[in-house]
Structure formats: structure tokens, C-alpha cells
HTML snippet that shows the backbone in 3Dmol.js (N, CA, C, O; Angstrom):
<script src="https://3Dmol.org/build/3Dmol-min.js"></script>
<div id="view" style="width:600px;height:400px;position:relative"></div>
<script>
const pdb = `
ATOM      1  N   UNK A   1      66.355  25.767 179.682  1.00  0.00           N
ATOM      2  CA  UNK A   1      67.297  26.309 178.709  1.00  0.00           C
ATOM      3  C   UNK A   1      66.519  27.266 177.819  1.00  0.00           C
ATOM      4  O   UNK A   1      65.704  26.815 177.014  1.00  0.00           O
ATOM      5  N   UNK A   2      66.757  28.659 177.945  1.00  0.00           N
ATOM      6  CA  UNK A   2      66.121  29.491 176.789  1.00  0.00           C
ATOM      7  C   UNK A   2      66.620  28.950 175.364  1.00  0.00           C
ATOM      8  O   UNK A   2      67.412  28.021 175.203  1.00  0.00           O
ATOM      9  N   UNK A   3      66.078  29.623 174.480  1.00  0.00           N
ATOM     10  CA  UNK A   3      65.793  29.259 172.998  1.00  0.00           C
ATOM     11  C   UNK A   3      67.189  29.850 172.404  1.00  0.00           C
ATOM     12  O   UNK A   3      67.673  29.100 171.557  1.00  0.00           O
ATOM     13  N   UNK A   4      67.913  30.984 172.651  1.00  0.00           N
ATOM     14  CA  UNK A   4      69.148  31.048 172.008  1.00  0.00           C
ATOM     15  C   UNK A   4      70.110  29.739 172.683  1.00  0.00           C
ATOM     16  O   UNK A   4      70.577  29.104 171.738  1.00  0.00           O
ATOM     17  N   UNK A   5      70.454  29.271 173.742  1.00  0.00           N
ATOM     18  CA  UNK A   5      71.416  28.462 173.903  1.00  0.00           C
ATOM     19  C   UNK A   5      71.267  27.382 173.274  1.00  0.00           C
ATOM     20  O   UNK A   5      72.224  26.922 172.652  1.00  0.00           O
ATOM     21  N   UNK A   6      69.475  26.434 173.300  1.00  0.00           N
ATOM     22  CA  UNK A   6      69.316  25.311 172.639  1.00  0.00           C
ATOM     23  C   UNK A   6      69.546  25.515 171.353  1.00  0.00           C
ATOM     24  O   UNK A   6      69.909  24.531 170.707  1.00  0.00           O
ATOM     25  N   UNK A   7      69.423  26.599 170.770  1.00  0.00           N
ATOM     26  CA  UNK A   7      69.508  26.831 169.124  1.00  0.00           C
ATOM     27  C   UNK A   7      71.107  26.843 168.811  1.00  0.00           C
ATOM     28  O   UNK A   7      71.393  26.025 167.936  1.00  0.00           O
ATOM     29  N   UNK A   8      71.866  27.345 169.160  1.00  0.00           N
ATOM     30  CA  UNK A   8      73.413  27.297 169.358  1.00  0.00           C
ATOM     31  C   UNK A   8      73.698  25.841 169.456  1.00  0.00           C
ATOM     32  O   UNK A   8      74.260  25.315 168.496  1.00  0.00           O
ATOM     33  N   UNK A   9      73.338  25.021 170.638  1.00  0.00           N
ATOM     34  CA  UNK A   9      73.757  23.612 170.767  1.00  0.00           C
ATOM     35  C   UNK A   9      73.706  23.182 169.540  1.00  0.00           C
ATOM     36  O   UNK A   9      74.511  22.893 168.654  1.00  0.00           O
ATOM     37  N   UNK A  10      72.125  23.214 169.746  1.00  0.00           N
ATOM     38  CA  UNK A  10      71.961  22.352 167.887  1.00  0.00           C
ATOM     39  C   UNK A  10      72.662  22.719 166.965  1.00  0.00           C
ATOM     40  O   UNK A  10      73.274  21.837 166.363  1.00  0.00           O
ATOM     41  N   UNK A  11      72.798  23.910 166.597  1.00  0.00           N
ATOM     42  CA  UNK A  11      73.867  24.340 165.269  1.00  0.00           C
ATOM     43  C   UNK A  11      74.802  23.810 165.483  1.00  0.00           C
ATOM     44  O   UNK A  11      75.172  23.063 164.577  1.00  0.00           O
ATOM     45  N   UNK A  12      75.564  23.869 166.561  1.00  0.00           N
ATOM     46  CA  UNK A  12      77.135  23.722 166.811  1.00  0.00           C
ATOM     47  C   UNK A  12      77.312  22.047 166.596  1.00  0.00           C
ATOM     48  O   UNK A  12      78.138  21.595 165.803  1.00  0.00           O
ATOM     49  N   UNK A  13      76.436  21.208 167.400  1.00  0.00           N
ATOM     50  CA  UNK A  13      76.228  19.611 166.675  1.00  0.00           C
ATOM     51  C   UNK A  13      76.097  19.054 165.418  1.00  0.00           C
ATOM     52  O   UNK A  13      76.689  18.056 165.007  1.00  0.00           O
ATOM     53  N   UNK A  14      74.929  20.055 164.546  1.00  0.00           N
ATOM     54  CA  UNK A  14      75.107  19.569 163.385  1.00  0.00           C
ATOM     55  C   UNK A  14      75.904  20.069 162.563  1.00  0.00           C
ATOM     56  O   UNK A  14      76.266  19.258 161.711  1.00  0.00           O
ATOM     57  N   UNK A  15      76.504  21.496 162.428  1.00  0.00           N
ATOM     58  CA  UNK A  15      77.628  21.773 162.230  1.00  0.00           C
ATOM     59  C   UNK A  15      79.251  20.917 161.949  1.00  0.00           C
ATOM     60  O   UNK A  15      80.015  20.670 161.016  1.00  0.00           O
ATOM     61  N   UNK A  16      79.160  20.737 163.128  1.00  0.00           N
ATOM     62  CA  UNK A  16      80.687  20.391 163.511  1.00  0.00           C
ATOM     63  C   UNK A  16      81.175  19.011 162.456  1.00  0.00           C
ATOM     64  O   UNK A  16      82.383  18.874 162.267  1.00  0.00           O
ATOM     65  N   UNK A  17      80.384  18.207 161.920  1.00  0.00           N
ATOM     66  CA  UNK A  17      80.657  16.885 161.190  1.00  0.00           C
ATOM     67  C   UNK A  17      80.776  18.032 159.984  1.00  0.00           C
ATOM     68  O   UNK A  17      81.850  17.917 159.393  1.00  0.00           O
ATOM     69  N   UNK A  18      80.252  18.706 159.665  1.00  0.00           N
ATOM     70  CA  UNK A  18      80.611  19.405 158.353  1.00  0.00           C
ATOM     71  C   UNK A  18      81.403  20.453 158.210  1.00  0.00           C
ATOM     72  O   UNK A  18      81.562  20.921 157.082  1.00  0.00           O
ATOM     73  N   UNK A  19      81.942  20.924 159.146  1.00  0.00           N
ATOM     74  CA  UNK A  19      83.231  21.739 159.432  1.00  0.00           C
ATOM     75  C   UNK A  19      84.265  20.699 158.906  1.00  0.00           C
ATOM     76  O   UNK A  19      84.975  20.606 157.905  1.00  0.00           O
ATOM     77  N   UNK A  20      84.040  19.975 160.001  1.00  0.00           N
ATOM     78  CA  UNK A  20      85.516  19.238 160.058  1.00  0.00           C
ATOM     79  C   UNK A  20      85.828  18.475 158.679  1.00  0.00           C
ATOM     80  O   UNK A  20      86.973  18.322 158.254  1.00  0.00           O
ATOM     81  N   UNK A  21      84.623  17.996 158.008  1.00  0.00           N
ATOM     82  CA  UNK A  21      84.854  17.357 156.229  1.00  0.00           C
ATOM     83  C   UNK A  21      85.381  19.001 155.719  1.00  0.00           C
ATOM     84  O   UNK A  21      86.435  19.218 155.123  1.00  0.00           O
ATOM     85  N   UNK A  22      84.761  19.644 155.963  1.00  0.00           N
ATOM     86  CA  UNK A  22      85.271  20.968 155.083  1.00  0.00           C
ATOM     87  C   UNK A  22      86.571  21.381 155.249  1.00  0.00           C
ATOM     88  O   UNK A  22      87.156  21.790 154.246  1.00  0.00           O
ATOM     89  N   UNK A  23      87.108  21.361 156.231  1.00  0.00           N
ATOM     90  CA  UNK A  23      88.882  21.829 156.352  1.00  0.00           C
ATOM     91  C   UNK A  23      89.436  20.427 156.369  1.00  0.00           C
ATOM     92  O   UNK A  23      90.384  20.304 157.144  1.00  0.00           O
ATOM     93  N   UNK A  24      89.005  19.074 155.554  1.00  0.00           N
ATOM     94  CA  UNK A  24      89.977  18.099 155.114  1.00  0.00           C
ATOM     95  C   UNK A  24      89.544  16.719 156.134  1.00  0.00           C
ATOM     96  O   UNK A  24      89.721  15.585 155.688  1.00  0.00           O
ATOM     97  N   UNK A  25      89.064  16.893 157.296  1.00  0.00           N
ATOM     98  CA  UNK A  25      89.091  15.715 158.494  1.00  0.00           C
ATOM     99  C   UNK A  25      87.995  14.740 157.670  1.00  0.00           C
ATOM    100  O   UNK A  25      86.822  14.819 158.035  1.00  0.00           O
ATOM    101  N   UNK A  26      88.329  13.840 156.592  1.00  0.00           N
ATOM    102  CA  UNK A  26      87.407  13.024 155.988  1.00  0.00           C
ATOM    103  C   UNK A  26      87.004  11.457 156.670  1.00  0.00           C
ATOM    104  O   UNK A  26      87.559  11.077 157.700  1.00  0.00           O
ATOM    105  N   UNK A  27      86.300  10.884 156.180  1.00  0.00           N
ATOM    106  CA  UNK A  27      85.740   9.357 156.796  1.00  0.00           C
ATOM    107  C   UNK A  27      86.892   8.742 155.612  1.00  0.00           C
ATOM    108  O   UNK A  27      87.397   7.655 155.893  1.00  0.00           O
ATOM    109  N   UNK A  28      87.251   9.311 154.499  1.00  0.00           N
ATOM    110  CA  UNK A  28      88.346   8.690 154.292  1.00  0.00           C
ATOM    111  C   UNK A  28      89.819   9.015 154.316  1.00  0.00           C
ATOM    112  O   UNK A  28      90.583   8.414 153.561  1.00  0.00           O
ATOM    113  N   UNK A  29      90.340  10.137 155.324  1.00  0.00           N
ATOM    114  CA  UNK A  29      91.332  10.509 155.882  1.00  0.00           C
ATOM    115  C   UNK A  29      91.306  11.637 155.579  1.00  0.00           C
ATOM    116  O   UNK A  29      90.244  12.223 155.365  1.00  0.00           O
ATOM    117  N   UNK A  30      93.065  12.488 155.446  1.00  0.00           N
ATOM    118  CA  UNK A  30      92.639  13.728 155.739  1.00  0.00           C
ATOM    119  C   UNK A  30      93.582  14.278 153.946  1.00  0.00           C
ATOM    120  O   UNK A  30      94.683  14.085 153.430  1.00  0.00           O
ATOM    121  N   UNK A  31      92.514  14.884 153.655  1.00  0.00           N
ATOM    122  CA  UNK A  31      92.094  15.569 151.769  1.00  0.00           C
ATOM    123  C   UNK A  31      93.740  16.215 152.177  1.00  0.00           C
ATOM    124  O   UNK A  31      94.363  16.835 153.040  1.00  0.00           O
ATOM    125  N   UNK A  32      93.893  15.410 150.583  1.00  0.00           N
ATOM    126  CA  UNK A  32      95.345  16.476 150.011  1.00  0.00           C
ATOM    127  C   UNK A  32      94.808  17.858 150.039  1.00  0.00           C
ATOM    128  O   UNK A  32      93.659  18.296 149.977  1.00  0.00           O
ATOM    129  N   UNK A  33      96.264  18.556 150.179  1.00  0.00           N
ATOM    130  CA  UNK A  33      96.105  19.978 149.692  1.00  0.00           C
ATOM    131  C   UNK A  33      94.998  20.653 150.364  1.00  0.00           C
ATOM    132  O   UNK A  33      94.509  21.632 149.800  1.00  0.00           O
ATOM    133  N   UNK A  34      94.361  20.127 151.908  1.00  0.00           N
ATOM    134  CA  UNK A  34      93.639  20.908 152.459  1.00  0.00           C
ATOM    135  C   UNK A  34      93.940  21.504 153.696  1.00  0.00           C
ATOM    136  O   UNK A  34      95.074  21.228 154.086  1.00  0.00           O
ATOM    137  N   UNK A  35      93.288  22.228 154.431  1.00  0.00           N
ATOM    138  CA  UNK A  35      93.998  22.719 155.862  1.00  0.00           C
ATOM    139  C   UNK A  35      94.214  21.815 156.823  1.00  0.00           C
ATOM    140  O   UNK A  35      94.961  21.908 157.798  1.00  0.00           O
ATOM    141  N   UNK A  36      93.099  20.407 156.297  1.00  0.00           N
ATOM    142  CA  UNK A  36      93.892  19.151 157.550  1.00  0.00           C
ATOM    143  C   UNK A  36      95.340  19.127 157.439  1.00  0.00           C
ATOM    144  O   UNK A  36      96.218  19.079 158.301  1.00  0.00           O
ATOM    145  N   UNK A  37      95.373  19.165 156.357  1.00  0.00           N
ATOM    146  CA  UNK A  37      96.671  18.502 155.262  1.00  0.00           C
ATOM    147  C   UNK A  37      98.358  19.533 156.019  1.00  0.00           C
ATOM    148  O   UNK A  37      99.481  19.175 156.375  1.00  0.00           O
ATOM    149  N   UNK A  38      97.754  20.631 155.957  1.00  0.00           N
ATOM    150  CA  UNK A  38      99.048  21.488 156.432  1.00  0.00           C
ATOM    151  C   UNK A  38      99.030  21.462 157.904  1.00  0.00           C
ATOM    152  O   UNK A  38     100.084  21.700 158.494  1.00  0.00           O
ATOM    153  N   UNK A  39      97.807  21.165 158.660  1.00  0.00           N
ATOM    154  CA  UNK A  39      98.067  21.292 159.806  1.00  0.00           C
ATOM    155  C   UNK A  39      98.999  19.633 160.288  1.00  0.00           C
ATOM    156  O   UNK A  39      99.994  19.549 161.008  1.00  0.00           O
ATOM    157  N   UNK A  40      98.147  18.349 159.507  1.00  0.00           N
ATOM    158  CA  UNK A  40      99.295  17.454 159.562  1.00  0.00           C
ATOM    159  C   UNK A  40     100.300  17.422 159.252  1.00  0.00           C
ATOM    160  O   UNK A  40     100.898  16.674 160.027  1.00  0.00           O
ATOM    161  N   UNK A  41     101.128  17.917 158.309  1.00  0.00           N
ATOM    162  CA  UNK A  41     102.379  18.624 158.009  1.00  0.00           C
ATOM    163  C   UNK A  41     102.912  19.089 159.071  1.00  0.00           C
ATOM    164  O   UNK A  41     104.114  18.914 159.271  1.00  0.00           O
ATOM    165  N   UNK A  42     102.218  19.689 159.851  1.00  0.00           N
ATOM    166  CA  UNK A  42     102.882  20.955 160.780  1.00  0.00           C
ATOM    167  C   UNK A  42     103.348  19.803 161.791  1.00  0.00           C
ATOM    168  O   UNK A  42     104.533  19.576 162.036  1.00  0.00           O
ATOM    169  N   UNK A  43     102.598  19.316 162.178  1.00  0.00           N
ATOM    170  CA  UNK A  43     102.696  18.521 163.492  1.00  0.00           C
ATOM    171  C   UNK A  43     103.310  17.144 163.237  1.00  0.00           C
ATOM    172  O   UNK A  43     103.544  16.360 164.157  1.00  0.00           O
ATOM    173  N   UNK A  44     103.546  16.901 162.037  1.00  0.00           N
ATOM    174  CA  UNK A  44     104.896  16.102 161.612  1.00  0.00           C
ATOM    175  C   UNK A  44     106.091  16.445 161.686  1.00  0.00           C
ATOM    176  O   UNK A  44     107.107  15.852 162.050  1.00  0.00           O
ATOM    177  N   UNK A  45     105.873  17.538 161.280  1.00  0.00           N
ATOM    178  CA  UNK A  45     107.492  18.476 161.424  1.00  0.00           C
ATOM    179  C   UNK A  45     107.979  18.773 163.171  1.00  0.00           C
ATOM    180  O   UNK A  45     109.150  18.785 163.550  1.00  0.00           O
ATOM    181  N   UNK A  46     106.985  18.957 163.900  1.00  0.00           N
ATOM    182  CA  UNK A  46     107.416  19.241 164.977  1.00  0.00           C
ATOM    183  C   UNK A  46     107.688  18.078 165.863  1.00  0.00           C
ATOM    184  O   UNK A  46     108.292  18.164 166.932  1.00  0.00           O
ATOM    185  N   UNK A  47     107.178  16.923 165.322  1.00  0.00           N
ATOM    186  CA  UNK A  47     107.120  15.799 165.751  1.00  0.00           C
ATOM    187  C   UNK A  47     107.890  14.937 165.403  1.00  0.00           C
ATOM    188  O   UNK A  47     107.774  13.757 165.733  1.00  0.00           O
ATOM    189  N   UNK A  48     108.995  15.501 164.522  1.00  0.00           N
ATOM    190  CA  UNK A  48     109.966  14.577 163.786  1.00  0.00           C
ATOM    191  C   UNK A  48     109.906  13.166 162.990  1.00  0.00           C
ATOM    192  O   UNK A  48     110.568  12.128 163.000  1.00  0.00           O
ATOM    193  N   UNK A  49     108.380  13.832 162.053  1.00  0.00           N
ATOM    194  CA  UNK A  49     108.062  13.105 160.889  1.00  0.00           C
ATOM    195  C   UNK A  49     106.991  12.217 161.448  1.00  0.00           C
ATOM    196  O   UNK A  49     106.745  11.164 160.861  1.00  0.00           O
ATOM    197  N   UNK A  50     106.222  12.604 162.714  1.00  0.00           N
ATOM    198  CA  UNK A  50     104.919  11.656 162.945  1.00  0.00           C
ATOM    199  C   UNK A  50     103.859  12.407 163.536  1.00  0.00           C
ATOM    200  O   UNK A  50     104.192  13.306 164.307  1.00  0.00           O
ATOM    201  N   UNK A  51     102.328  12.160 163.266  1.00  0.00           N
ATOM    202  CA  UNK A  51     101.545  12.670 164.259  1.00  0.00           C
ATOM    203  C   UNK A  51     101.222  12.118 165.337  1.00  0.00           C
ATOM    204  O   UNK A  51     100.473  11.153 165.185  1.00  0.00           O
ATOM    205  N   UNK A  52     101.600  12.449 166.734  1.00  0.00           N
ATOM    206  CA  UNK A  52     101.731  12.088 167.881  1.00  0.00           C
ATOM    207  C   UNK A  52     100.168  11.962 168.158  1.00  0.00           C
ATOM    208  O   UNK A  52      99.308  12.827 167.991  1.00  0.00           O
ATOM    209  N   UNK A  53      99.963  10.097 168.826  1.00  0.00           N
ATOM    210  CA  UNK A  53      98.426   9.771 169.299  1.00  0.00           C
ATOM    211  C   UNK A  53      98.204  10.811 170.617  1.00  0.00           C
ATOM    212  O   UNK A  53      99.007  11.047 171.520  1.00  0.00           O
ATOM    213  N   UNK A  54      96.763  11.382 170.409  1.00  0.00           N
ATOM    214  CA  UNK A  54      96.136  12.057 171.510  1.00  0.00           C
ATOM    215  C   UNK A  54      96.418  13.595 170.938  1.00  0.00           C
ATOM    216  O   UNK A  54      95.696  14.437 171.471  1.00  0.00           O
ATOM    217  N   UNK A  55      97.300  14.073 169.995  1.00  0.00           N
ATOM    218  CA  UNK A  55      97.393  15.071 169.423  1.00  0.00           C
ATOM    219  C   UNK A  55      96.015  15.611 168.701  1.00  0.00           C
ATOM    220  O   UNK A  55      95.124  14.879 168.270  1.00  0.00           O
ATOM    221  N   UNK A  56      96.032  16.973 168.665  1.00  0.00           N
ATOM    222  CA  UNK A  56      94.578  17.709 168.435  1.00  0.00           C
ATOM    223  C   UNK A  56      94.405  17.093 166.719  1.00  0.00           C
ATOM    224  O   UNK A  56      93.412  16.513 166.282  1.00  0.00           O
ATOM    225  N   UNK A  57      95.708  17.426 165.932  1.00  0.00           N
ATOM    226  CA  UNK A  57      95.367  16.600 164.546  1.00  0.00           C
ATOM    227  C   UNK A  57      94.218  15.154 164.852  1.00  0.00           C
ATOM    228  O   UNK A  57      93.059  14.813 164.616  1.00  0.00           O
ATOM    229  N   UNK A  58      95.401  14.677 165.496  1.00  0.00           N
ATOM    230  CA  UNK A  58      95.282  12.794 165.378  1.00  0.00           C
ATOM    231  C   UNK A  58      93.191  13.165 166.016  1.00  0.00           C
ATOM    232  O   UNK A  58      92.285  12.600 165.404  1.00  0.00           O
ATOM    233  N   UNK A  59      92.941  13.920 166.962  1.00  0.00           N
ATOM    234  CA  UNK A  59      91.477  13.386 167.847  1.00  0.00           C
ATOM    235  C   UNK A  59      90.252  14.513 166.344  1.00  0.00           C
ATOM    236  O   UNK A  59      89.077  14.594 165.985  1.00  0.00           O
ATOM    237  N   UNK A  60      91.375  15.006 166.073  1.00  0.00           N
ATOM    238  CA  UNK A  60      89.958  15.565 164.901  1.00  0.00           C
ATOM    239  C   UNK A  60      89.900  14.793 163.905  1.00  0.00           C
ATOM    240  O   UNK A  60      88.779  14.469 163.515  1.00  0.00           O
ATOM    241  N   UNK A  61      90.987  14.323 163.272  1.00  0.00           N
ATOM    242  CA  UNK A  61      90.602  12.812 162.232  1.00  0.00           C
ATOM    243  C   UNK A  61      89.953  11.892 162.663  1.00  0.00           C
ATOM    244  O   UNK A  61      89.101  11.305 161.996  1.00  0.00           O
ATOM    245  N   UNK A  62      90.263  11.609 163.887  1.00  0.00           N
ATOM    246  CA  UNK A  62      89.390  10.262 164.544  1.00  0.00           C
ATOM    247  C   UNK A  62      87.646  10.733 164.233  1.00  0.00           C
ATOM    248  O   UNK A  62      86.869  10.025 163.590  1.00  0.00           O
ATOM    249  N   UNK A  63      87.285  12.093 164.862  1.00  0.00           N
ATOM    250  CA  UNK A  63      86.136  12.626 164.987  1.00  0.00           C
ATOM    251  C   UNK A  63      85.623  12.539 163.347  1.00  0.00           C
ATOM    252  O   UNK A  63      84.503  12.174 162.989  1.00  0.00           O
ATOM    253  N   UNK A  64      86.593  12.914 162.572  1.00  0.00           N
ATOM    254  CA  UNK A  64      86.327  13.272 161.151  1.00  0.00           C
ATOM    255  C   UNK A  64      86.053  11.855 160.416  1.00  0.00           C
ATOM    256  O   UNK A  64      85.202  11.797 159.529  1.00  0.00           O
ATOM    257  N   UNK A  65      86.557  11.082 160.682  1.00  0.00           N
ATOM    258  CA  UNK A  65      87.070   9.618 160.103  1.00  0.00           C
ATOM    259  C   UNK A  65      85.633   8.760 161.133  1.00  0.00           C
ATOM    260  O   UNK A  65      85.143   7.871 160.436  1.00  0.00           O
ATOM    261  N   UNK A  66      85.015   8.848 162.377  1.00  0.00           N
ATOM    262  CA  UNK A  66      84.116   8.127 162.859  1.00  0.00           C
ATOM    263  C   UNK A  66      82.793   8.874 163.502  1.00  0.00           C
ATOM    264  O   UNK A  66      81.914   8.308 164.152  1.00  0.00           O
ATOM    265  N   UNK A  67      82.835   9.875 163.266  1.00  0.00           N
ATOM    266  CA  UNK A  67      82.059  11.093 163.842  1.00  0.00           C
ATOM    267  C   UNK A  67      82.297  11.516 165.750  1.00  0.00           C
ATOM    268  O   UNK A  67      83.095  11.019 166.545  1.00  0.00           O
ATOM    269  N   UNK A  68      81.529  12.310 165.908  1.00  0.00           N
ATOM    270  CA  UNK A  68      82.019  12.742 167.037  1.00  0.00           C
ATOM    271  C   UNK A  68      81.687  12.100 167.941  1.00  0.00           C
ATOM    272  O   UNK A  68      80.469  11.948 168.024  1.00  0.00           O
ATOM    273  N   UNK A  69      82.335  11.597 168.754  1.00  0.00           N
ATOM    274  CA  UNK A  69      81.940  10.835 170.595  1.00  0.00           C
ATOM    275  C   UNK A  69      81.041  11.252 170.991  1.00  0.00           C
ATOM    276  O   UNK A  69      80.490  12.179 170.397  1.00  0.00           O
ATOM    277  N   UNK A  70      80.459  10.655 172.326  1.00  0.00           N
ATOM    278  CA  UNK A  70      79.390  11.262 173.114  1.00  0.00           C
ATOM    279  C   UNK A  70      80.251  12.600 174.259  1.00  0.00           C
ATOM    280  O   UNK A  70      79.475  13.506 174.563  1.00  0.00           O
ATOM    281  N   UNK A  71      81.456  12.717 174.749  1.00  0.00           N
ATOM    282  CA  UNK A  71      81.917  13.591 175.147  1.00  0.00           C
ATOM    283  C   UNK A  71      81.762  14.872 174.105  1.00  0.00           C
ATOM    284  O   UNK A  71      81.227  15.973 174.228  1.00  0.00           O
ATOM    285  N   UNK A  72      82.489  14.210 173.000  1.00  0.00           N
ATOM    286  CA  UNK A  72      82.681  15.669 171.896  1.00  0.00           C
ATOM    287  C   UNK A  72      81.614  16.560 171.606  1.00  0.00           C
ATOM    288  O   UNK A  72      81.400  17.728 171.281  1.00  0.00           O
ATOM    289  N   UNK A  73      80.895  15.222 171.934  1.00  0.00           N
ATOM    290  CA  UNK A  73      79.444  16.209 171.337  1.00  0.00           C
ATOM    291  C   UNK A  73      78.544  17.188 172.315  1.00  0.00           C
ATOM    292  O   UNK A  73      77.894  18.220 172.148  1.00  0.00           O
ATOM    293  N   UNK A  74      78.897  16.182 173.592  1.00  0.00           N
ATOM    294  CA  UNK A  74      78.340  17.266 174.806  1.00  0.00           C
ATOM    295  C   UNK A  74      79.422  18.405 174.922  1.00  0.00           C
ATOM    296  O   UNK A  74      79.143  19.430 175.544  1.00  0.00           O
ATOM    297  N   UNK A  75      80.902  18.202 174.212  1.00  0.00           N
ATOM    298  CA  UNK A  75      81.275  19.601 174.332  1.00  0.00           C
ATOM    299  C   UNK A  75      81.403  20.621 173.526  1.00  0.00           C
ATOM    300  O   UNK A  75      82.068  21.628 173.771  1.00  0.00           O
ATOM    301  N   UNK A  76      80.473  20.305 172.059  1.00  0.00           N
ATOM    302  CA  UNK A  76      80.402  21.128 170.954  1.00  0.00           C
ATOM    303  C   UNK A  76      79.036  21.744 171.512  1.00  0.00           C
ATOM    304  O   UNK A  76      78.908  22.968 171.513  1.00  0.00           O
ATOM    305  N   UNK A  77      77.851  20.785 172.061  1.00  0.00           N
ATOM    306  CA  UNK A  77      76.981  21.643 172.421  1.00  0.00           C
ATOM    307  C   UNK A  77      77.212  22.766 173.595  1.00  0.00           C
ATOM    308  O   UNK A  77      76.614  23.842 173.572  1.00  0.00           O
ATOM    309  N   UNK A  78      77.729  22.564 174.164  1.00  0.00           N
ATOM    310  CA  UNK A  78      77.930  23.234 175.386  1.00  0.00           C
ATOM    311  C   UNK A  78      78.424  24.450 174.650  1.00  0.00           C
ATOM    312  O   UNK A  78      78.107  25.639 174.673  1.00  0.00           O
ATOM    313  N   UNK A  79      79.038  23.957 174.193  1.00  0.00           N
ATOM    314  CA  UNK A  79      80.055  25.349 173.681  1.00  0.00           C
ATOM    315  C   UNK A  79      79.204  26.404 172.374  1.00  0.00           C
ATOM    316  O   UNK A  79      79.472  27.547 172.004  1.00  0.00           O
ATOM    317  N   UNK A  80      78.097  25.428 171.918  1.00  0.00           N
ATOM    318  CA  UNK A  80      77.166  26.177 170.854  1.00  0.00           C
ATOM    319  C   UNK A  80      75.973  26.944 171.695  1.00  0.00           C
ATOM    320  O   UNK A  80      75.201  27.871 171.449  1.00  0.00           O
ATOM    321  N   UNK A  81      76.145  26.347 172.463  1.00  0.00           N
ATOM    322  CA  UNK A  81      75.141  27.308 174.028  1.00  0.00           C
ATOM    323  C   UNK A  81      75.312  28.320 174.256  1.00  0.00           C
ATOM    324  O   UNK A  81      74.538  29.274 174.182  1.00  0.00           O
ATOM    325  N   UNK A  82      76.979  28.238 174.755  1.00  0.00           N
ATOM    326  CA  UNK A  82      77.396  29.641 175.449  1.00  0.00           C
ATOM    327  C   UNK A  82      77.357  30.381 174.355  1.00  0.00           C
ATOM    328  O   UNK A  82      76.570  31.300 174.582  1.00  0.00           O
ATOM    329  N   UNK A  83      77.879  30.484 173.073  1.00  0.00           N
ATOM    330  CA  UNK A  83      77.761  30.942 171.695  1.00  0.00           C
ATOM    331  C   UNK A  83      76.224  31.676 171.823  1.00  0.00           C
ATOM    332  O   UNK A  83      76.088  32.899 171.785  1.00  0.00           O
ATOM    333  N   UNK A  84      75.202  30.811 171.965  1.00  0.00           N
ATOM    334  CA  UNK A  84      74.032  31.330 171.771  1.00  0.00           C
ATOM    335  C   UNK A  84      73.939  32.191 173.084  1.00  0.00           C
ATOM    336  O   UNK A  84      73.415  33.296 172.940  1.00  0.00           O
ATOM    337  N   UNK A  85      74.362  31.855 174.318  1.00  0.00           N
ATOM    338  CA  UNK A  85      73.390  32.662 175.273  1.00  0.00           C
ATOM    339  C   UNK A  85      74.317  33.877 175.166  1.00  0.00           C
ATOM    340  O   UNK A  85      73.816  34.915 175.597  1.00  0.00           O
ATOM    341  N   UNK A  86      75.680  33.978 174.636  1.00  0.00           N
ATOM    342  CA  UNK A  86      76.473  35.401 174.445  1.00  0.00           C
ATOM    343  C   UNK A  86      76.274  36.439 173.060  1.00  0.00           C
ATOM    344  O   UNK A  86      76.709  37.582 172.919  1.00  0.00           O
ATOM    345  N   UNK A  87      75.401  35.555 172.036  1.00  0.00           N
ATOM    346  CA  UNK A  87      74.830  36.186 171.392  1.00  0.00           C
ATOM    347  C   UNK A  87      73.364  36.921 171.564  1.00  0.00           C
ATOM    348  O   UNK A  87      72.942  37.791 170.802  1.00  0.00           O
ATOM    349  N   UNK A  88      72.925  36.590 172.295  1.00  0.00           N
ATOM    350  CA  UNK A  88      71.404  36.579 172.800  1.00  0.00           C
ATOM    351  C   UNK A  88      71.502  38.203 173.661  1.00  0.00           C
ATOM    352  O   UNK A  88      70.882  39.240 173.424  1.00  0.00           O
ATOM    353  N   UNK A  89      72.632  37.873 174.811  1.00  0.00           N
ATOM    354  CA  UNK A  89      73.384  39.015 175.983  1.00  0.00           C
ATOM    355  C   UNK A  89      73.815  40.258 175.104  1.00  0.00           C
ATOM    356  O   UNK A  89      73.574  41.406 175.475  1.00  0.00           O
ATOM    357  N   UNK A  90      74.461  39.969 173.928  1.00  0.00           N
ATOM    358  CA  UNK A  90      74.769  41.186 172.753  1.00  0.00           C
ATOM    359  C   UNK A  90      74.019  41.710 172.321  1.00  0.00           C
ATOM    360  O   UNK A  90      74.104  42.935 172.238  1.00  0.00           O
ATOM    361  N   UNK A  91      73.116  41.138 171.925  1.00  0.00           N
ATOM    362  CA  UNK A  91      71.913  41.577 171.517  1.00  0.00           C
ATOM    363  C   UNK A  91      70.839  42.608 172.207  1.00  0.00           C
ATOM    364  O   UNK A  91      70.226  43.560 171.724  1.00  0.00           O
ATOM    365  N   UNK A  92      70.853  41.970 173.703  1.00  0.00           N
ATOM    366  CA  UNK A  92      70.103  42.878 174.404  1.00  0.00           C
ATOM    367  C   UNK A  92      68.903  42.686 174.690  1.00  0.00           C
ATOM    368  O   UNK A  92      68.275  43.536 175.323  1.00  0.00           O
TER     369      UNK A  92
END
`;
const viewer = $3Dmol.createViewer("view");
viewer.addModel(pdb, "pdb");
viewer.setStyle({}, {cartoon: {color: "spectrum"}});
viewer.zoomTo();
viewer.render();
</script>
């Protein structure tokens, strides 16, 4: 693995627990008045007043509320990889 993809992984891992507190996905649910907050709104409304289990809300609170799985995390790195090796390719 060259040095931009591993550097991407890593960001994107340690990152991602502090994204997700930052737009509302807390260990103690999801923050009034934040973008969790409207996106649960949203998907109440469409859901006729519930957030449906397995829904992208419901698996980012879980993540937010217990941290990320061993899947999630092999797919935040993966995805902080390609990030890096397409920044790396831009670059030149």
C-alpha cells in the first residue's frame, strides 16, 4: 500500500467517530437542533412518524451511539484509501 492510501485510511478511521458526534450521531443519542436531528425528522415523516430499523439514520446512531463495527470500519478505510490514492493521481 503506498503512503497516500494508508494515510487516507487512517484519516478516514479516525475521523469518522468525530464526524458523526459533529452532525449530532451522539453516545448519548442524536443532539437537538442538529443535522442528525433533521435528518431524523425527515425519515420520520416519510416513515409515518418512525425511524425504520436498518435505515441509514437508525445504522449511523448505532455507529454514533457504540462506535463503528469492524465492517464499518474496513469500509471507511477503504474508502479513505481510494480518497488518498485519487488524491495522490491529481496530484501527479
Amino acid at each position: 500500500m503506498d503512503l497516500a492510501m494508508g494515510a487516507g485510511a487512517v484519516v478516514a478511521v479516525v475521523a469518522a467517530p468525530v464526524v458523526l458526534t459533529g452532525v449530532g450521531f451522539t453516545s448519548a443519542g442524536i443532539a437537538a437542533g442538529s443535522y442528525a436531528a433533521s435528518m431524523m425528522s425527515a425519515a420520520a415523516v416519510v416513515n409515518g412518524g418512525g425511524v425504520a430499523a436498518g435505515s441509514t439514520v437508525a445504522a449511523l446512531q448505532a455507529a454514533g451511539a457504540a462506535g463503528l463495527s469492524g465492517a464499518a470500519t474496513a469500509a471507511v478505510a477503504g474508502a479513505g484509501a481510494a480518497v488518498g490514492a485519487a488524491v495522490e493521481w491529481m496530484a501527479g
